[in-house]
Phi, psi and omega in degrees: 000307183303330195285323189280349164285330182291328187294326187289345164313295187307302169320320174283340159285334163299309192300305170330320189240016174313326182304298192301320173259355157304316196279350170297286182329282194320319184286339183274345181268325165318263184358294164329296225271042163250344191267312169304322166293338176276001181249011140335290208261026141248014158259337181216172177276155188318305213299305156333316185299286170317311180294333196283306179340314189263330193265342172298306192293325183304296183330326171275345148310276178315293169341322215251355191259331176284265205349317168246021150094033200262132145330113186296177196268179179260157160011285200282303165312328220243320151287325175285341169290331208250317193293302184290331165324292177302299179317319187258010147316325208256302194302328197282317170315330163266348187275292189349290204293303188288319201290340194262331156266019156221189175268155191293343156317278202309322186277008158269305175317301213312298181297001158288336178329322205291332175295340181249341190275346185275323161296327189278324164279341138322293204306290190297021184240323194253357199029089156201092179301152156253160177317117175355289190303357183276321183312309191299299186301305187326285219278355176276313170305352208238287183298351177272332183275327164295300178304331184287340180220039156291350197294301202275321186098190181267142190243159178268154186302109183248181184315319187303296205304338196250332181290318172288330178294322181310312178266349154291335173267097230111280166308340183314294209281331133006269183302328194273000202241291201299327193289300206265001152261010156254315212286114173095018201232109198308355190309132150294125194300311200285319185307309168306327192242012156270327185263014173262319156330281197292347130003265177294287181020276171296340164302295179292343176278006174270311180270006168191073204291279187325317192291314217287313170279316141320297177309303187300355199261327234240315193281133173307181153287316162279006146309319184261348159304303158307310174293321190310329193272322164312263182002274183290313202268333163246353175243297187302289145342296152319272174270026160279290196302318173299293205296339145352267180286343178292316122018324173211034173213192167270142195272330142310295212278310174280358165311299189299297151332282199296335148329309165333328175319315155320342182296291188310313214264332179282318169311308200312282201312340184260338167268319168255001170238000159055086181223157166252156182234096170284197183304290165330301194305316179320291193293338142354272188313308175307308187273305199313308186277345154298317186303273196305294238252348190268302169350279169334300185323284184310334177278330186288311196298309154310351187257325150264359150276312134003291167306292179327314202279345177272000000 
């Protein structure tokens, strides 16, 4: 009797943050697809990689948009699906691309940046600042993310290091676009993020017609394991969930969640890729999950006095 009011308890509380562990999850699958991709693209060229990725992910889409029956989109829908198309097209392509000329220090700090540029690019779409202390958890999370990926030490800033800045300003915005052009809005999350597929799909498979073919002719079985795990689990999943949750949050409180990402990607590696987490990674890892979880905090309590005061 007692376990069972304790489980109905739990339920609604849980319900309160659903929100909050979709994007974890979406930030734990990322994580995971940096280890699947590196060992891809030393099998085929980015562009390859990439093209299969979107197109396992369209496919999967469209299944799942004939099945339930989805409404075509209107105009309007069509642009905003075809606009985040391009943006996240562009972030994977530039994370890709840059990860392969600098080291993984500078481009896990750069790209942690998107936790402090997103919210700062929120305020200023919505002209409404947040409260100092969010600023403070941002950047305690940035530091955590420096120290988690402190090992190799610091390099000087080359091409690759402008290519991650480019897709952390880029992801800002990204995240900050999907929030005030969905959130309140009837458009459909599967329609939106299928014409966000089929984008990429047609881009990158554009851009490497040959490599593209090669890859399919060539790749093992764990090789279509990995893309089936991009495809499904990082593009369909990942971003069906995201534009989900963004949908009933703020494009800060989900930035920050999603911050996590370095966690999640340092676990993959140290567990399936027989990688090490010395001390410094440790302490990473802490302020990274304090940073997020203080953060969060400080965005719900504003957002909901905000409201009251509106």
């Amino acid at each position: 009797m007692t376990t069972t009011l304790a489980h109905r308890s739990l339920l609604p509380r849980l319900g309160r943050y659903r929100v909050d562990i979709v994007l974890l999850l979406v930030a734990a699958v990322w994580g995971g697809s940096y280890l699947s991709a590196k060992v891809l693209t030393e099998q085929a060229s980015v562009f390859a990689v990439l093209a299969l990725r979107f197109l396992v992910a369209a496919l999967a889409l469209v299944i799942v948009w004939v099945v339930r029956r989805e409404r075509l989109p209107s105009r309007r829908a069509v642009g905003i699906g075809v606009l985040l198309g391009v943006t996240q097209a562009s972030i994977l392509w530039l994370e890709t691309q840059g990860v392969a000329f600098t080291s993984a220090t500078n481009a896990g700090l750069i790209i942690s940046l998107t936790i402090i540029v997103t919210p700062v690019l929120e305020s200023v779409a919505a002209r409404r600042w947040l409260p100092r202390p969010f600023f403070v958890a941002a950047v305690l999370a940035v530091v955590g993310v420096a120290l988690l990926v402190s090992g190799n030490g610091f390099s000087q800033p080359d091409a690759g290091d402008l290519l991650i800045l480019a897709a952390a300003l880029v992801r800002s915005l990204h995240v900050t676009m999907m929030g005030h052009l969905t959130r309140g809005r009837s458009d459909s999350t599967i329609t939106l993020t299928l014409l966000q597929a089929l984008v990429g799909a047609a881009v990158f498979t554009a851009f490497d017609v040959p490599g593209l073919v090669a890859a399919i002719a060539t790749f093992t079985l764990a090789g279509w394991v990995g893309v089936l795990y991009l495809g499904l689990a990082c593009s369909v999943f990942a971003f069906l969930a995201q534009m989900w949750a963004i949908r009933r949050t703020s494009a800060a409180r989900a930035s920050l969640l999603m911050g996590t990402e370095p966690i999640w990607a340092v676990l993959v590696g140290v567990s399936l890729g027989s990688e090490t987490l010395g001390l410094l990674g440790a302490a990473g890892a802490v302020l990274i999950i304090a940073g997020t979880f203080w953060g969060q905090r400080i965005e719900a309590a504003h957002r909901v006095n905000s409201g009251r005061l509106g």
